[in-house]
Every structure is written in structure tokens, then in C-alpha cells.
C-alpha positions as CSV (number, residue, x, y, z in Angstrom):
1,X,93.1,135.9,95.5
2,X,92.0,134.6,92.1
3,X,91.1,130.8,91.0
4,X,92.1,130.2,87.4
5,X,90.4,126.7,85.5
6,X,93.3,123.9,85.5
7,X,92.5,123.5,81.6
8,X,92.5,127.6,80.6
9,X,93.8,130.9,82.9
10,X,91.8,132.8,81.1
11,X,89.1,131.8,82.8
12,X,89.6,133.0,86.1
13,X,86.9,133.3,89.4
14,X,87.1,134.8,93.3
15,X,87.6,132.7,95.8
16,X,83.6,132.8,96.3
17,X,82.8,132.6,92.8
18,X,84.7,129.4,92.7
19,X,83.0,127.8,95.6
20,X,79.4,128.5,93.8
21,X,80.5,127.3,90.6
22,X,82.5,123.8,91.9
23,X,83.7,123.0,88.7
24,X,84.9,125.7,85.7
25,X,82.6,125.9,82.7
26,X,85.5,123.8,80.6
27,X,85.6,121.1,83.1
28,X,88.8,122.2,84.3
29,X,89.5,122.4,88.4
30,X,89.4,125.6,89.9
31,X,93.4,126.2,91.4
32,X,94.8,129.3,93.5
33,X,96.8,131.7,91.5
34,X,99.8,131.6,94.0
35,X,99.3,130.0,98.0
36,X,99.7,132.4,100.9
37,X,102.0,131.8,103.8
38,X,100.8,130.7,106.1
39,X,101.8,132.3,110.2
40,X,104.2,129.6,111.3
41,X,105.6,131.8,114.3
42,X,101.9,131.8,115.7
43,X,101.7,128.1,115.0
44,X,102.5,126.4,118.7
45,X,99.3,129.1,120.7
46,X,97.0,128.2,117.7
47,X,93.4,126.1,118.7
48,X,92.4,124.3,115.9
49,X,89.6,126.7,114.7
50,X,92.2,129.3,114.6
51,X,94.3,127.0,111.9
52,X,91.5,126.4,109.8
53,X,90.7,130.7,110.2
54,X,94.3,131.4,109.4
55,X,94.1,128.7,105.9
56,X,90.4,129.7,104.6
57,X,91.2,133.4,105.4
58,X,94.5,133.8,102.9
59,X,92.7,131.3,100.4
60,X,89.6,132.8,100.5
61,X,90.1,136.4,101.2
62,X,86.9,137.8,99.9
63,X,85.6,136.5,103.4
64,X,85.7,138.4,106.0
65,X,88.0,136.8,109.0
66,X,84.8,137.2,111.2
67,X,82.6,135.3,108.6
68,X,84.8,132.4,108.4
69,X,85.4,132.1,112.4
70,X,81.5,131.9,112.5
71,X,81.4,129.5,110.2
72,X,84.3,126.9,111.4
73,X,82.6,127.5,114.9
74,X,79.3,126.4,113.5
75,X,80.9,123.9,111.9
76,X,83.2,122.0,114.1
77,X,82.1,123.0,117.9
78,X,79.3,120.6,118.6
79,X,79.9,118.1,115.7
80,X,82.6,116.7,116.7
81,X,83.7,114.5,119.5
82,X,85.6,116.2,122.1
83,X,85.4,119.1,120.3
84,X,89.0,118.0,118.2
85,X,88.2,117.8,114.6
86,X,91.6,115.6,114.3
87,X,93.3,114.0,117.4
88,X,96.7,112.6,117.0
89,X,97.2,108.7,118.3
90,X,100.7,106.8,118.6
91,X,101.2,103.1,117.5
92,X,104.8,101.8,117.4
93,X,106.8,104.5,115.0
94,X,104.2,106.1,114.2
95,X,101.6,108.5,114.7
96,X,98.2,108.0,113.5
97,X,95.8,111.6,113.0
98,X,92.2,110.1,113.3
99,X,89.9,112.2,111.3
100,X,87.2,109.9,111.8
101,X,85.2,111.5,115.0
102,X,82.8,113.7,113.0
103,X,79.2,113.2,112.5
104,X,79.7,110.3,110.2
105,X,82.4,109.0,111.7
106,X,84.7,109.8,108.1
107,X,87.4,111.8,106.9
108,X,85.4,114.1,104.8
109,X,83.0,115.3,107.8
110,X,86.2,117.5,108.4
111,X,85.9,119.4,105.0
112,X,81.8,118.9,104.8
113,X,80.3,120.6,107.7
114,X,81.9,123.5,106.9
115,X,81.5,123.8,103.2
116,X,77.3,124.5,103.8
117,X,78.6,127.1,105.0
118,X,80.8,128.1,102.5
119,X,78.7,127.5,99.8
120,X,75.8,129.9,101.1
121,X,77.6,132.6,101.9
122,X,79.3,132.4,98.7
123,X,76.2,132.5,96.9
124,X,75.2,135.4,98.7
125,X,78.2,137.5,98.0
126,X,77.7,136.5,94.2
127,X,74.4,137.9,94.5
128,X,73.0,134.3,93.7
129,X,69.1,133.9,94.3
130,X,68.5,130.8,92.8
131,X,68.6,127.3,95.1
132,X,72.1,125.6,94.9
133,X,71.3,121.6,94.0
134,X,74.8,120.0,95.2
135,X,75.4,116.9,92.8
136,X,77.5,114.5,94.3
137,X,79.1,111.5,93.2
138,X,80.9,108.9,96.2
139,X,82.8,105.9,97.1
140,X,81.1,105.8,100.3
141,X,82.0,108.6,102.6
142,X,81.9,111.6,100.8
143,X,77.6,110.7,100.2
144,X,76.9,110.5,104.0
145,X,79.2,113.4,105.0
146,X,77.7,115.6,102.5
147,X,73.9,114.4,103.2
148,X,75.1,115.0,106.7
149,X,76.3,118.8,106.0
150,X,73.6,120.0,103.5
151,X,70.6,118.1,105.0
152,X,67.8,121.1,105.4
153,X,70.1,123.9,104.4
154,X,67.5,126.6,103.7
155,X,68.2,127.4,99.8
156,X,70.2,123.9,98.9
157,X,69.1,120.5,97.4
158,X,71.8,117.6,96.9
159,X,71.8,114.7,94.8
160,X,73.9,112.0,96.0
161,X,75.3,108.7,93.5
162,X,76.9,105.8,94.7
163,X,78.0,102.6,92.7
164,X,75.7,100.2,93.7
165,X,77.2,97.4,95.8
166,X,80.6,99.2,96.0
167,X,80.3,100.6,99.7
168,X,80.0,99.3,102.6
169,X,76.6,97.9,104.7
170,X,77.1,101.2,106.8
171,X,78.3,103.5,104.4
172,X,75.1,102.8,102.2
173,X,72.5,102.9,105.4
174,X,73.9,106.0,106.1
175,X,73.4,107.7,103.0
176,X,69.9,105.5,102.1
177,X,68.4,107.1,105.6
178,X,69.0,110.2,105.4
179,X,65.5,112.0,106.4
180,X,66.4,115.4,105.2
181,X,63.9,117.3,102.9
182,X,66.3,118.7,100.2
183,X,68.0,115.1,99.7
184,X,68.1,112.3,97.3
185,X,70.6,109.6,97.2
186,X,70.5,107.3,94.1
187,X,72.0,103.7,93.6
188,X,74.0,103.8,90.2
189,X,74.7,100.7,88.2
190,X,78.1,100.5,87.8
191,X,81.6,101.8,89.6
192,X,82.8,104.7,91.5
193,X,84.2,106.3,87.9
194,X,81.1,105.6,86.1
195,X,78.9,107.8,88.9
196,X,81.9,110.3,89.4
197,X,82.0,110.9,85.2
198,X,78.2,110.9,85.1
199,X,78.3,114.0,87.4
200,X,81.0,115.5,85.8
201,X,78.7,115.1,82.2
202,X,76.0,117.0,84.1
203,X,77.6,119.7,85.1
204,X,79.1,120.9,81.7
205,X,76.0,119.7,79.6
206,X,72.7,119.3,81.8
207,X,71.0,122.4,82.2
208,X,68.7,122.4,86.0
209,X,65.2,123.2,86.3
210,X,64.6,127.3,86.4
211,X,65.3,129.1,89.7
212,X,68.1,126.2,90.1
213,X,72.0,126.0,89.5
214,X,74.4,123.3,90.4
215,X,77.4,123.0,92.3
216,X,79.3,119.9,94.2
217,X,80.4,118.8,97.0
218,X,83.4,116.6,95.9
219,X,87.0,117.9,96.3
220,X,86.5,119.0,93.2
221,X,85.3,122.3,94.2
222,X,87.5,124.2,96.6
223,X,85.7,125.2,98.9
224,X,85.4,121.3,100.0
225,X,89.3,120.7,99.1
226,X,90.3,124.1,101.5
227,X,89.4,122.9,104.7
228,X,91.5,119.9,104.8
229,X,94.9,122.0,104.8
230,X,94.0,122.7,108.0
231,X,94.5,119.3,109.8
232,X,97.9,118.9,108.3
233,X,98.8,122.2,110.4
234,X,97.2,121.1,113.4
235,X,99.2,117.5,113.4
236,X,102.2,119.4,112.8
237,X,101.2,121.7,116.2
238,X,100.1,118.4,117.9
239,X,103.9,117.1,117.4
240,X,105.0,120.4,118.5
241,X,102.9,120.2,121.5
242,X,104.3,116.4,122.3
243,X,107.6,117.3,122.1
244,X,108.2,115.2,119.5
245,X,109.8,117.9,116.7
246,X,111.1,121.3,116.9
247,X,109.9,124.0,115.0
248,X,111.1,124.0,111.5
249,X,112.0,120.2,111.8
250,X,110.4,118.4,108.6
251,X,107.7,115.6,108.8
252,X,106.5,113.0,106.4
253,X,102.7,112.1,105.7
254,X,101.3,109.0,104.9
255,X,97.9,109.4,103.2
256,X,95.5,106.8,101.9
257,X,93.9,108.0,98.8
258,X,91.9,107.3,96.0
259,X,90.6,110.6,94.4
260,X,93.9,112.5,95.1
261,X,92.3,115.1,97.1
262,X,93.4,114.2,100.9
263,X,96.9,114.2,99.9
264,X,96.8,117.0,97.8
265,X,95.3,119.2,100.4
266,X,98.4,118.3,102.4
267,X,101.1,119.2,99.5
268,X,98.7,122.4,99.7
269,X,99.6,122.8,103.2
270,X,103.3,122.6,102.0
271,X,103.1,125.6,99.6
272,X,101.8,127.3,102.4
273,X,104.8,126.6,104.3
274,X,104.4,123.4,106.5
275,X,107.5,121.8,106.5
276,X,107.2,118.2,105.0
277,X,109.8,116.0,104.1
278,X,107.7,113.7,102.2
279,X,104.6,112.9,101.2
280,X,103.7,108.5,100.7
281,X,100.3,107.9,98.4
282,X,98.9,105.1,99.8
283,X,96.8,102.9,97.2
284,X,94.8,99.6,97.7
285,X,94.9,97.1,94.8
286,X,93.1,99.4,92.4
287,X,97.0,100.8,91.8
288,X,96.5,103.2,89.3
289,X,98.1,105.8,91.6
290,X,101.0,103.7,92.7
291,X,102.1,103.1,89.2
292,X,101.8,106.5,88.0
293,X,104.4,107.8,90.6
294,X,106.3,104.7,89.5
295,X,106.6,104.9,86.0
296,X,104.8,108.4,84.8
297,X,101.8,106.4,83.0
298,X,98.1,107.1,84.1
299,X,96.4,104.3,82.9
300,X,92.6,103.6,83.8
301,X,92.0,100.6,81.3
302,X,92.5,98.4,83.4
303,X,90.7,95.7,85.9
304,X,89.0,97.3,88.3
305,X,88.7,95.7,91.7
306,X,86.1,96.1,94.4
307,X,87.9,95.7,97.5
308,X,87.3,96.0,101.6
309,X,88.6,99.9,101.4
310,X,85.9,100.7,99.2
311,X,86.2,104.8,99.3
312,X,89.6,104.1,97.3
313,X,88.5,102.0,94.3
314,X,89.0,104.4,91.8
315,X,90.7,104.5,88.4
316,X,90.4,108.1,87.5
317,X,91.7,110.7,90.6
318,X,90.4,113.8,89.4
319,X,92.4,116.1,92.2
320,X,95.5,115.0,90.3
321,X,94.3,117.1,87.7
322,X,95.2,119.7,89.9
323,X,98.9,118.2,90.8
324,X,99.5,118.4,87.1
325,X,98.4,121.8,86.4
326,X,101.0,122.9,89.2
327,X,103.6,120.9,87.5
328,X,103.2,121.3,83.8
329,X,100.6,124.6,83.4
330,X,97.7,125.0,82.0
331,X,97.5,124.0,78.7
332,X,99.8,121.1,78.9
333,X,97.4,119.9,81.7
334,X,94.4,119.9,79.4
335,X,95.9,117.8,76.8
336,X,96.9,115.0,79.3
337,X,93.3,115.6,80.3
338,X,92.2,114.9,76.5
339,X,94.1,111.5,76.3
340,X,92.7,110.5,79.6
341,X,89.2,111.4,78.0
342,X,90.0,109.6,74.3
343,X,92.9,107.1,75.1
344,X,92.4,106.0,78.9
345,X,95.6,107.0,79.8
346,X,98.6,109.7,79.4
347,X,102.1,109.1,80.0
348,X,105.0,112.3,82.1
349,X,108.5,111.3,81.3
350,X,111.6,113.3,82.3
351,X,112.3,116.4,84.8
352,X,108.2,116.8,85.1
353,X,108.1,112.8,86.2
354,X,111.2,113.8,88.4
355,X,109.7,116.9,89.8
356,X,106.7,114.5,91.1
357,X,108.9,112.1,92.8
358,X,110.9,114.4,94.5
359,X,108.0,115.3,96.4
360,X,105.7,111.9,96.3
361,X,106.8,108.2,97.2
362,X,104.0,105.9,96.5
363,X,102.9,101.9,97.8
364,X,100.0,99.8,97.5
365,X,98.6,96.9,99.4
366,X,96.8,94.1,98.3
367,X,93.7,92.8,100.5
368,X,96.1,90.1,102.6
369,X,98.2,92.8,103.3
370,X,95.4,95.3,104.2
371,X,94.0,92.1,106.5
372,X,97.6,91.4,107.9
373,X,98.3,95.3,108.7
374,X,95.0,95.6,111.0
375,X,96.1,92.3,112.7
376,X,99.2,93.3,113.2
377,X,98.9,96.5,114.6
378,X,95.9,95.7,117.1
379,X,98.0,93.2,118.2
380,X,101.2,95.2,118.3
381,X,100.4,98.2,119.9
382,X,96.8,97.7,120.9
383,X,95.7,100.1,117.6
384,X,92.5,99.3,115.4
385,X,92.4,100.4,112.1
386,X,90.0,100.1,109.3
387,X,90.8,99.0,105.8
388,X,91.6,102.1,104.9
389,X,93.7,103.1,107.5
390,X,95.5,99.9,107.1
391,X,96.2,100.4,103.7
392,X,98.0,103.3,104.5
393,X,100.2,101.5,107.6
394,X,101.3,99.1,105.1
395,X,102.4,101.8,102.6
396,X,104.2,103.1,105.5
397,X,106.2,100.0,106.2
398,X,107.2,99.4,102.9
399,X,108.2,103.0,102.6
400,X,110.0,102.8,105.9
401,X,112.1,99.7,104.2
402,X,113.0,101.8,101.2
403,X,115.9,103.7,100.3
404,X,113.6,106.2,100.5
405,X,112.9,106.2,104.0
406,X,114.4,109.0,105.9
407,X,114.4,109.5,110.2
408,X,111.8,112.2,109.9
409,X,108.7,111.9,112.3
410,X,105.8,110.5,110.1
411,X,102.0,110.9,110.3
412,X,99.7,108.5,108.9
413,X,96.3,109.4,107.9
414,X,93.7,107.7,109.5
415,X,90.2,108.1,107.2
416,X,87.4,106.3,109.0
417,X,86.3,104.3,111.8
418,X,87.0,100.3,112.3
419,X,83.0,100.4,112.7
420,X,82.5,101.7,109.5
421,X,83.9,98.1,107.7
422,X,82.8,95.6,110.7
423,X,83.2,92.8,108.7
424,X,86.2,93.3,107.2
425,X,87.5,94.6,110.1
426,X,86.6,91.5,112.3
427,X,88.1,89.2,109.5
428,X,91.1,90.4,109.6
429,X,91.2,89.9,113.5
430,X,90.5,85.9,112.7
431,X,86.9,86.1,113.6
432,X,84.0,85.5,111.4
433,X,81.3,88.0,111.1
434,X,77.8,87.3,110.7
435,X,74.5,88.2,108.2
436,X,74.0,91.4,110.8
437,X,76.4,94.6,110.5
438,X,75.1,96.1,114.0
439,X,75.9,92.7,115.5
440,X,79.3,92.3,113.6
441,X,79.5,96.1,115.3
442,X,78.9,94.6,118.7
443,X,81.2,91.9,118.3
444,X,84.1,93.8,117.4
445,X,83.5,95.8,120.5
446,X,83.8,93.7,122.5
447,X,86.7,92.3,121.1
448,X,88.5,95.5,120.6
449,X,87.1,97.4,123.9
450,X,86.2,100.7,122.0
451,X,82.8,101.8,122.1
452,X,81.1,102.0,118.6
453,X,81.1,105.8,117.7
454,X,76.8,106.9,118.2
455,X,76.3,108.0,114.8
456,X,77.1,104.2,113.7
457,X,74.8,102.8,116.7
458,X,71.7,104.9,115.9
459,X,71.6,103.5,112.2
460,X,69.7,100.6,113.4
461,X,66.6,101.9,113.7
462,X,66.6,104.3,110.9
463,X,64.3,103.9,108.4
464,X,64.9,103.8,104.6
465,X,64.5,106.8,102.9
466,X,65.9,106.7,99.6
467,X,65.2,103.4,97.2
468,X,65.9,104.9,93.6
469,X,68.8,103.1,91.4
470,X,69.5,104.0,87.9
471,X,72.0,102.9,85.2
472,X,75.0,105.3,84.1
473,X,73.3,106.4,81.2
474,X,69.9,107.3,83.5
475,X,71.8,109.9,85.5
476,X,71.1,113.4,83.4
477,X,67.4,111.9,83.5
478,X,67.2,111.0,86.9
479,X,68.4,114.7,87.6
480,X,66.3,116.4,85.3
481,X,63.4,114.5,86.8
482,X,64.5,115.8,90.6
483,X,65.0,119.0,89.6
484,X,62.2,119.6,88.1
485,X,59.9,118.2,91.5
486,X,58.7,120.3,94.0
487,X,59.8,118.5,97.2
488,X,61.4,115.3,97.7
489,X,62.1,113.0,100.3
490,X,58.4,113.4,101.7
């Protein structure tokens, strides 16, 4: 299997190579040259380490199947609760996959215990001696799951940036805490684009310290993108298991997004042979998404909105790049990506805008409807669900009302837990919360009758680890200062 850039085949990497590297030298997105199929027959008397074996092993077939079973093992066996990377819930109509019972108690824990994995042994078969340093740009989940995953990785450093007052009380004390000895987690003064654009600058024109070369643990690179095809799979065998489908029967999946990269892993999982009907992008008020599948015109100059699903305020979706390439090719794709770059915005018309919605509905809630779906579904069916989560229940009912709609079985993406976004959570349920998070934590559990996940109870008494805050400009400085130390965090 070869990875090609998204902007130029020509420049072309193994699977390996492409993990190291994280982004191509041209800024383009690494993208398989064709997707494997993946064993449907063997589907139904799979465990869930064997789906994510059977995905990373025809992706990434310069590993060994025994390498990548040790790894997932390492990766998923003890970390997660109950030992299921991605249970499957019910409420009403619906089913709800929670990916949210990892060590930080997100979505991307799924993708980022596993890519330290990755990553070094990928850098071992590319004969790489230098030390990785992971830079790392988030909206609040991706920081603490990757700080999580790389903390004291012999041979790694990471660099984490989030916008400063754009995440949540928890998201932040999780990343600002982290004691690990090859981390740093910087404040940056501005939005979730800003920090994610900064990181992109570095990596095509910052060069490290000697002895150092970066790489990333956003969905950009594919080695953190991969491991998330799996979970579609193992919903699909969950329904299989309930009785609830037959094999070969299509489902629909709902999928709350911001950066493009949750949903895309699951159009992956498509390619690969999953049947699915249809796929609904689920947006918050930052609509950007929404409107493209609407009307064909990606346009980030607009107002940009900080909201209560804070991992989803975002104006510029870089694993759409990848959508686009599949669509449109290569060097179409790095035009669009030029006028994005120079104009703010690019416009698909025609059979390519077509194409798209044949395989992509799209919705968006604003925050009353984000407030009203978690009250209305805790008090429905019993179910509580974090802004996030909500946002994507209320693109399902809207989608459900459409002509759209069809009587297919539909998953909805669940990306973190309720504790995660207290507050919000607890305001939506008509209570007020206080100045305390831990005690807006304990409030809502006794009102909801879940116990808060331990990863989110043992922030209390963690100490602050990580102070630094920097404006976008500061960011290739800041680097080049951390790169250039001898050990951090001490």
C-alpha cells in the first residue's frame, strides 16, 4: 500500500513513512492509493481488537499482523473501561456508540493510545534515530488524549496548543496537568484555526533543533485518522449481535464533527465495504460544514462563535481536504486548497457537489437546540448527553424529518462524557451550576445517577503543570525555544 500527498501523487510514502512524516512536505494530506476490503464474512465472531487488526493490517501492510495485534492490545486492554473501546447505548430510535470511556474520557483516546504506538514503530522501520517532537494543535480533546498517549514515550516530545479560553474548565485542567517529562501544552491567543494553521506553518517552514524531527498527532496524519475506521465496524457487529440488522442490511451514521476527520474515517470504513446508507455531518453554530454540503461554498470569513461544544468550533476542517481529493483528484484539490489559503473560501458546483450529497446529508444546531436536545433526551429515555453529543441528536431529528430520511437503523456518534461540559450540561437540565467544575461534577451526578468517569474525579487534586501562553505569531518561537531545551516539564 502507498500514501500519495492530497495536493501532488508524485509524492508518494509507505504506510510507515506516512505515519512519521504526518503531513506531506507540500502541505498536502497523506491518502491511500486504493482501500482494501475489508473481511465482512468474518465480521459477526470478530472481538473488537480483531476489527481494528483486520483495518490497520490492509491499510498499513508494511506492519506485520503480529506487530499491530501487540500494539492494539497495548493500547486498548487496560485503558479502557470494561475493556470495550466503543459500547453501543439505545435511546428512543436510536442508537448512541459512546466513545467516550478511554483514559480521557473523549472520542480521540480511541485513535490516540494507539498511535504511540504507531508512530515508534514506524520510525523504527524508517530507520529514524532522531526523537519525534509531536506538534499538536486542539479544540479540547485531541490535547489531553494525545498528552495522555505520548506522555514518557521513550524517544517522543509533544507540543500541545489550545485557543485560550475556547475549551472547557476540564478539557484545559487536563491538558495544563499533565506531569509527563516530554510534554508541553501552551495557551494560544486566539481560535482553534489560528493554533491549528500555526502548526501547519511549522511543519512546512520551521526547521527543529538537531537530533529532532516533527510529526502530529491530529487526524491529519494517518496513523491517528486509521484507527477510527475500526469502531464503525464494531457498531455495525454490535447491531448484528442485537439482532437489530441482517448482514448486508445498510446503516446510517450520525457524526458530530468539526475537523472532518470522525466522519471521514467512517466514509473510510465504507470504501472498505461497511454497508452505509448514509452518512449526516452534524455541525454546531459555527456552520461552515452545514452549508458546504448545502450549497457547495466553503467559506471561513465568517463570524466565528465560541460555543458549549467547544471541540467543534472550527472554520477550516482540514480532513475535508481529503474528501475532496477522493472526489475531484489531486491537482484540482490543491487549487481549491489555494483559494481557501488566498480567498477564505472555494466554491464545487455540479456532478462533484452531487457526488457529495449523494453520500452526505448535513444539519446544525444552534445552542437552544443543543440545550433542548440534552433535556429532551434525559428526560425521554433516561439518556445524558454532552453538547456534543447533543448536537448530533438534533442533526438526527432534523434529518429524521427530511425527505431525506430513510428506515435504515442509525447510529449516532457519541464524542465525550456529560462530565466533560458540567456546566453546560447541568444548564441545559434547568439547574444552575456554580464557580466550582468538580462540584458542578457532583451535582450532576446526583441528578443524573451516573458516577463521574475517574479520570475526571482525580483532576482535582492535580497540580498545574504547564502555565505558558503565547500569541499566534509566537508559536514558531515558542517551538524553537522547546526544542532547543534539554528537558521540560521539570
Amino acid at each position: 500500500m502507498k500514501f500519495f500527498s492530497t495536493r501532488n501523487p508524485k509524492i508518494c510514502r509507505t504506510p510507515s513513512e506516512a505515519i512519521a512524516e504526518g503531513i506531506a512536505p507540500d502541505g498536502g494530506l497523506y491518502l491511500p492509493e486504493s482501500f482494501p476490503v475489508f473481511p465482512m464474512e468474518a465480521l459477526s465472531s470478530m472481538s473488537g481488537d480483531d476489527i481494528s487488526v483486520a483495518v490497520l493490517s490492509r491499510l498499513f501492510d508494511d506492519f506485520t499482523e503480529n506487530e499491530l495485534r501487540r500494539a492494539v492490545t497495548a493500547a486498548y486492554d487496560e485503558s479502557f473501561e470494561n475493556g470495550d473501546i466503543a459500547p453501543l447505548a439505545e435511546a428512543g430510535d436510536a442508537h448512541i456508540m459512546e466513545l467516550w470511556h478511554g483514559p480521557t474520557c473523549a472520542f480521540k483516546d480511541v485513535a490516540l493510545s494507539l498511535l504511540p504506538h504507531l508512530l515508534t514503530a514506524s520510525a523504527k522501520k524508517c530507520g529514524i534515530t532522531d526523537e519525534i517532537c509531536i506538534l499538536t494543535a486542539t479544540s479540547g480533546d485531541t490535547g489531553s488524549a494525545a498528552l495522555s498517549g505520548f506522555s514518557d514515550v521513550p524517544g517522543t516530545r509533544i507540543i500541545v496548543f489550545f485557543p485560550d479560553g475556547g475549551v472547557s474548565p476540564a478539557q484545559k485542567k487536563q491538558m495544563v496537568t499533565c506531569p509527563g517529562k516530554n510534554t508541553a501544552v501552551c495557551a494560544v491567543r486566539g481560535n482553534f484555526d489560528d493554533a491549528q494553521s500555526g502548526v501547519k506553518a511549522i511543519f512546512t517552514g520551521e526547521a527543529p533543533a538537531a537530533g529532532m524531527r516533527f510529526s502530529s498527532a491530529n487526524s491529519i496524519n494517518i496513523g491517528r485518522l486509521a484507527p477510527q475506521i475500526a469502531y464503525y465496524f464494531k457498531a455495525y457487529r454490535d447491531l448484528l449481535a442485537k439482532g437489530r440488522i441482517k448482514m448486508g442490511e445498510s446503516v446510517n451514521f450520525v457524526v458530530p464533527t468539526g475537523n472532518f476527520g470522525d466522519i471521514l474515517a467512517g466514509y473510510f470504513a465504507k470504501k472498505m465495504g461497511l454497508p452505509v446508507a448514509r452518512f449526516v455531518c452534524a455541525s454546531n453554530r459555527n456552520r461552515v460544514l452545514a452549508d458546504f454540503f448545502e450549497s457547495g461554498l466553503y467559506d471561513r470569513r465568517r463570524e466565528f462563535h465560541l460555543t458549549s461544544s467547544p471541540s467543534m468550533d472550527i472554520l477550516i476542517s482540514s480532513n475535508l481536504e481529503r474528501l475532496l481529493c477522493m472526489f475531484v483528484g489531486t491537482d484540482k484539490t490543491a487549487a481549491l486548497m489555494q483559494d481557501l489559503k488566498e480567498k477564505g473560501m472555494y466554491q464545487l458546483e455540479g456532478d462533484t457537489l452531487a457526488a457529495l450529497r449523494a453520500e452526505f446529508s448535513a444539519a446544525w444546531a444552534d445552542e437552544a437546540e443543543t440545550a433542548a436536545a440534552i433535556r429532551s433526551y434525559f428526560e425521554k429515555y433516561g439518556y445524558l448527553a454532552d453538547p456534543h453529543t447533543a448536537v448530533g441528536i438534533c442533526a438526527y431529528e432534523k434529518w429524521k424529518a427530511s425527505e431525506e430520511a430513510n428506515d435504515h437503523e442509525t447510529v449516532i456518534l457519541s464524542t465525550a462524557s456529560p462530565y466533560k461540559f458540567s456546566r453546560h450540561v447541568l444548564a441545559a437540565l434547568g439547574v444552575a451550576a456554580g464557580e466550582d467544575e468538580f462540584a458542578d461534577m457532583e451535582k450532576l451526578s446526583e441528578i443524573s445517577g451516573m458516577k463521574i468517569p475517574a479520570p475526571l474525579a482525580s483532576l482535582v487534586d492535580k497540580k498545574v503543570c504547564h502555565t505558558a501562553i503565547v500569541d499566534i505569531d509566537e508559536m514558531p518561537a515558542y517551538v524553537r525555544g522547546k526544542t532547543e531545551e534539554k528537558e521540560w516539564n521539570v
